[in-house]
N, CA, C and O of each residue as an XYZ file, in Angstrom:
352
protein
N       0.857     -1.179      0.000
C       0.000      0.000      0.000
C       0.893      1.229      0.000
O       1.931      1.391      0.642
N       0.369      1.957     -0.734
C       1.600      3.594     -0.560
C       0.285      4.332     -0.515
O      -0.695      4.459     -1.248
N       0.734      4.811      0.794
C       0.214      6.546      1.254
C       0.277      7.445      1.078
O       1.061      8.150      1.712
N      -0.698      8.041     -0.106
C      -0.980      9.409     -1.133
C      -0.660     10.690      0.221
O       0.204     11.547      0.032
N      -1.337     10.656      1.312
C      -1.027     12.123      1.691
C      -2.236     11.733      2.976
O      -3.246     11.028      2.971
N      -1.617     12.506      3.943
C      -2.787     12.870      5.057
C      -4.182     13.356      4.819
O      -4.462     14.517      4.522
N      -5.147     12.249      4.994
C      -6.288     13.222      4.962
C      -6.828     14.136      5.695
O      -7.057     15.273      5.283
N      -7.060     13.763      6.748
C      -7.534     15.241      7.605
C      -6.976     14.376      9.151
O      -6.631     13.197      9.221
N      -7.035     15.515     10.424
C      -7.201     15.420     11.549
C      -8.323     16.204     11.941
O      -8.863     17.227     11.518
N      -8.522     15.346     12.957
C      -9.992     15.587     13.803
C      -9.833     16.085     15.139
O      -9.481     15.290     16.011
N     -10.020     17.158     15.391
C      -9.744     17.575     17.064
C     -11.181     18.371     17.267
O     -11.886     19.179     16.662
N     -11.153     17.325     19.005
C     -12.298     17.987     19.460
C     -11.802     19.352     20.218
O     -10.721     19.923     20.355
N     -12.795     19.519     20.527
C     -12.623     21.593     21.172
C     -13.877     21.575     22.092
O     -14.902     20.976     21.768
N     -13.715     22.387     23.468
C     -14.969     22.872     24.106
C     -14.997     24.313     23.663
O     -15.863     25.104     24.037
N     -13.540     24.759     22.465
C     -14.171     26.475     22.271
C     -14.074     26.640     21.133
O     -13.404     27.644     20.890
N     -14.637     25.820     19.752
C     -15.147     26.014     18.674
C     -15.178     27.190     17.710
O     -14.859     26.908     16.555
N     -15.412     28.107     17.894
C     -15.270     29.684     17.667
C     -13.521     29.897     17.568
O     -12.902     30.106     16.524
N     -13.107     29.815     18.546
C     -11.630     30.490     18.941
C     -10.463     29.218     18.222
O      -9.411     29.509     17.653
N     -10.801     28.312     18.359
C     -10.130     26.983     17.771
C     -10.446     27.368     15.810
O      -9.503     27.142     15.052
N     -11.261     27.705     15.447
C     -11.747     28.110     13.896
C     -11.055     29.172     13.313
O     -10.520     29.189     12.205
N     -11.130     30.397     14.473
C     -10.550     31.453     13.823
C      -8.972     31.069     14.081
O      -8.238     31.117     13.094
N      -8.585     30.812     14.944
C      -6.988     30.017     15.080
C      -6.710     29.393     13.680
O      -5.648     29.549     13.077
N      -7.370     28.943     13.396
C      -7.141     27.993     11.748
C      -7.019     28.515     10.907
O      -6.106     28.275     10.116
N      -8.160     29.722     10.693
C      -8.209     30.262     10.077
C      -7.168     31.856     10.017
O      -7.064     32.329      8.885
N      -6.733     32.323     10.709
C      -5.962     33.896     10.824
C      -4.526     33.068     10.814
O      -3.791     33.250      9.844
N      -4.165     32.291     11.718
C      -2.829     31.638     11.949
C      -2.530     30.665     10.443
O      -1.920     31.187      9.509
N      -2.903     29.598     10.379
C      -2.724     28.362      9.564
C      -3.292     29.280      7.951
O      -2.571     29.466      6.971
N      -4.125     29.534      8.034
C      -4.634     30.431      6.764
C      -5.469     29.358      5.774
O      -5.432     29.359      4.543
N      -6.370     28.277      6.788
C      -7.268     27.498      6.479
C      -8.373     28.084      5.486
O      -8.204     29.303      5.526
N      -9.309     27.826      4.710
C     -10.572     28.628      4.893
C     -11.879     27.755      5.185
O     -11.960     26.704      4.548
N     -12.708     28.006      5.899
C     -13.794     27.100      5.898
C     -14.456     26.998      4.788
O     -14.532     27.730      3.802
N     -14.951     25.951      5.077
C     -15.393     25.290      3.699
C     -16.673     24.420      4.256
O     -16.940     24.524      5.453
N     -17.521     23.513      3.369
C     -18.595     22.716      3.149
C     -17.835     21.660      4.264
O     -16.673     21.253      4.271
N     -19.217     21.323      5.407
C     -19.258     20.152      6.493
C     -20.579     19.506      6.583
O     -21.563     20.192      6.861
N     -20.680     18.208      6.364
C     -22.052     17.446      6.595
C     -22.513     17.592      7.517
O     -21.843     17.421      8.536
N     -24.227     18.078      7.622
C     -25.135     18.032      8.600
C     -25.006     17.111      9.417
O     -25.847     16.220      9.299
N     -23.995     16.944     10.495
C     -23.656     16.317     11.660
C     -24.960     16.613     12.878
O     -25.835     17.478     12.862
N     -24.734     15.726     13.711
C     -25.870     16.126     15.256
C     -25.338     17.135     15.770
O     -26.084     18.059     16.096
N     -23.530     17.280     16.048
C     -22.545     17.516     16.196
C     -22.210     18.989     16.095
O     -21.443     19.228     15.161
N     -22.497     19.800     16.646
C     -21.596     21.128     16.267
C     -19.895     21.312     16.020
O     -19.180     21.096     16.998
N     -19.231     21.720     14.686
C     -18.186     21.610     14.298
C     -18.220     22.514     12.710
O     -19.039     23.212     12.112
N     -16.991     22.082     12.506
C     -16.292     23.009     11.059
C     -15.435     22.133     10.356
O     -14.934     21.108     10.819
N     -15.268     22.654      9.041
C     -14.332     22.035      8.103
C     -13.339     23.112      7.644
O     -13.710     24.193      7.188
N     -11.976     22.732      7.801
C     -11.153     23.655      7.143
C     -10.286     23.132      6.544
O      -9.523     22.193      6.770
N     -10.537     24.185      5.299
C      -9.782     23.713      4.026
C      -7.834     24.135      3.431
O      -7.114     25.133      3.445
N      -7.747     23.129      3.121
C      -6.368     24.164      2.159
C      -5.996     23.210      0.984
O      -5.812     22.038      1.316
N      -5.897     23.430      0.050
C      -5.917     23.384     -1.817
C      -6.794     22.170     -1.727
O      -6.520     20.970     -1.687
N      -8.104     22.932     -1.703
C      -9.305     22.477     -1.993
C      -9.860     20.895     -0.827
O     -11.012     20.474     -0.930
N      -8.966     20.305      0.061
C      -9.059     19.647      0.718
C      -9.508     19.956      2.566
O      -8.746     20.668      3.218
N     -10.623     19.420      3.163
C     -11.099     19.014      4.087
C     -10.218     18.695      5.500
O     -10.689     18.004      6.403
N      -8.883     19.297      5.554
C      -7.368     19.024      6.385
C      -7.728     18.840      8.238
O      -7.146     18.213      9.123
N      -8.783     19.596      8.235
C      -8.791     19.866      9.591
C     -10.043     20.055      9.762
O     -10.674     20.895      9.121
N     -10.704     19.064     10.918
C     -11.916     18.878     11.393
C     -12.218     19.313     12.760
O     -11.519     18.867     13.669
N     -13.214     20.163     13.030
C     -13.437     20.488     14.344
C     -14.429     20.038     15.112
O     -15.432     20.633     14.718
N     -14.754     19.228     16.102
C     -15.807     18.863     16.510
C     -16.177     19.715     18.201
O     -15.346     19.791     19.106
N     -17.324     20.161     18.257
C     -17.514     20.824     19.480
C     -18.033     19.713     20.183
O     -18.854     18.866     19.833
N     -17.292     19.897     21.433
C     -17.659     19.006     22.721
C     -18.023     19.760     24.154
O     -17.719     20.928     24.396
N     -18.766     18.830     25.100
C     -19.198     19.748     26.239
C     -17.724     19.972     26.831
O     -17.259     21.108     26.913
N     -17.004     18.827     27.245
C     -15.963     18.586     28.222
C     -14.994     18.649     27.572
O     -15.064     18.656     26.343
N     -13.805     18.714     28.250
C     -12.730     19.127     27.623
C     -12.222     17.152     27.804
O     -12.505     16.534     28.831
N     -11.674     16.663     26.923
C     -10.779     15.086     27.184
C      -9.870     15.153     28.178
O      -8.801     15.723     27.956
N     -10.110     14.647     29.300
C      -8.862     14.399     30.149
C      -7.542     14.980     29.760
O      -7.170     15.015     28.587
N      -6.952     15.362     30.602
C      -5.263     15.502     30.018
C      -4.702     14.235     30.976
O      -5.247     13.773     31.978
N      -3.334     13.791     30.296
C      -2.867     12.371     30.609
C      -1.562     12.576     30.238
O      -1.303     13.618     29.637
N      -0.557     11.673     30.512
C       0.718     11.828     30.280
C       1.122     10.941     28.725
O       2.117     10.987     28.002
N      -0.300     10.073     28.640
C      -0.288      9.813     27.357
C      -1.419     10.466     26.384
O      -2.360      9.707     26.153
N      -1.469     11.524     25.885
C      -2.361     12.013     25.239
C      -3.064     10.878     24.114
O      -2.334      9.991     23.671
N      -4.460     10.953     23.696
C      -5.136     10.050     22.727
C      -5.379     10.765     21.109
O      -5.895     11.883     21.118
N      -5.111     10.304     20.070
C      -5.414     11.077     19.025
C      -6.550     10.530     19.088
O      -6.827      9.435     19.578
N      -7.310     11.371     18.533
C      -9.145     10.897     17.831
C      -9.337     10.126     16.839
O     -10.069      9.139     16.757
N      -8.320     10.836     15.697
C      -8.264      9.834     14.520
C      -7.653     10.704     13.203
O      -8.164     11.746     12.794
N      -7.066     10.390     12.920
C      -6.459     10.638     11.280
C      -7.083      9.982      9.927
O      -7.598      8.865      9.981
N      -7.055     10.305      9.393
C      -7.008      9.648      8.317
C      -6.036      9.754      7.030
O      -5.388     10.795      6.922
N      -5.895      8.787      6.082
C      -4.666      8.862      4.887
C      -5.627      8.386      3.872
O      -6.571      7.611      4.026
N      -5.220      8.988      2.812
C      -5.387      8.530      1.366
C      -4.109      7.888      1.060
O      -2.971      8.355      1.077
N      -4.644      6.425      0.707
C      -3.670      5.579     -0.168
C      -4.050      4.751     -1.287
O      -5.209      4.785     -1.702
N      -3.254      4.078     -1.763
C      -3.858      3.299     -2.978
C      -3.147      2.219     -2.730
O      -2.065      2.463     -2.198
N      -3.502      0.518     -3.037
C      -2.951     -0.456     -3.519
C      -3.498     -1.414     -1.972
O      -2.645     -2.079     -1.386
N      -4.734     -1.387     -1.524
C      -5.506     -2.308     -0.567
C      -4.929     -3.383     -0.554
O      -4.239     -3.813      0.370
N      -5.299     -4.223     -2.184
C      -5.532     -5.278     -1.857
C      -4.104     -5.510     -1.384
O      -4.185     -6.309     -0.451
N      -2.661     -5.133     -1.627
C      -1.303     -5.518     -1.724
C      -0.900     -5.776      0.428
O      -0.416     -6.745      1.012
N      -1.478     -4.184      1.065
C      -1.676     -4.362      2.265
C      -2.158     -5.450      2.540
O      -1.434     -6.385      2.881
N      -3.723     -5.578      2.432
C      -4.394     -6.839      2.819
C      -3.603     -9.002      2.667
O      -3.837    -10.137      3.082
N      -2.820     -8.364      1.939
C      -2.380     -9.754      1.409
C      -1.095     -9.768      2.276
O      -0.497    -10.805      2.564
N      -0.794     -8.764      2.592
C       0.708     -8.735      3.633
C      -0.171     -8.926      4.943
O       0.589     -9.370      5.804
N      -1.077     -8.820      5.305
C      -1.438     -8.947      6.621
C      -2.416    -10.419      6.555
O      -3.012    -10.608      7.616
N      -2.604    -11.211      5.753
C      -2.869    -12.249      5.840
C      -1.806    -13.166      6.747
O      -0.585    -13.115      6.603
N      -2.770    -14.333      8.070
C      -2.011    -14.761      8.656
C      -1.551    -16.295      8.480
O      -0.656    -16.756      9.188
């Protein structure tokens, strides 16, 4: 499998607003189109891609000495080649 490029990260936020414009004034994101989630959140873009996901939460996640990512995602190509290397 070879890995085209990062698709997005997902970070939650209890301050939604201030976490957006951060993306946006600093990083020089722009918001862009996000699916009607239950979820209050944002999508921010850069060359035309979805990079950075914001999800609003009540609570803030624990802090820990091992922090948890939420989730990443990658664009890659060549499945089946992975799948056949991980056959046991």
């Amino acid at each position: 499998m070879e890995i085209k490029l990062l698709e997005h990260v997902n970070i939650q936020t209890t301050q939604l607003e201030m976490m957006e414009n951060w993306c946006i004034e600093i990083l020089e994101l722009k918001k862009g189109y996000r699916p009607p989630f239950e979820v209050k959140g944002a999508w921010l873009y850069a060359a035309g891609y979805p990079m950075v996901h914001l999800v609003e939460v009540d609570d803030p996640p624990e802090r820990s000495d091992n922090p948890e990512l939420e989730h990443f995602a990658m664009r890659a190509v060549g499945l089946d080649s992975l799948l056949e290397r991980t056959k046991v």
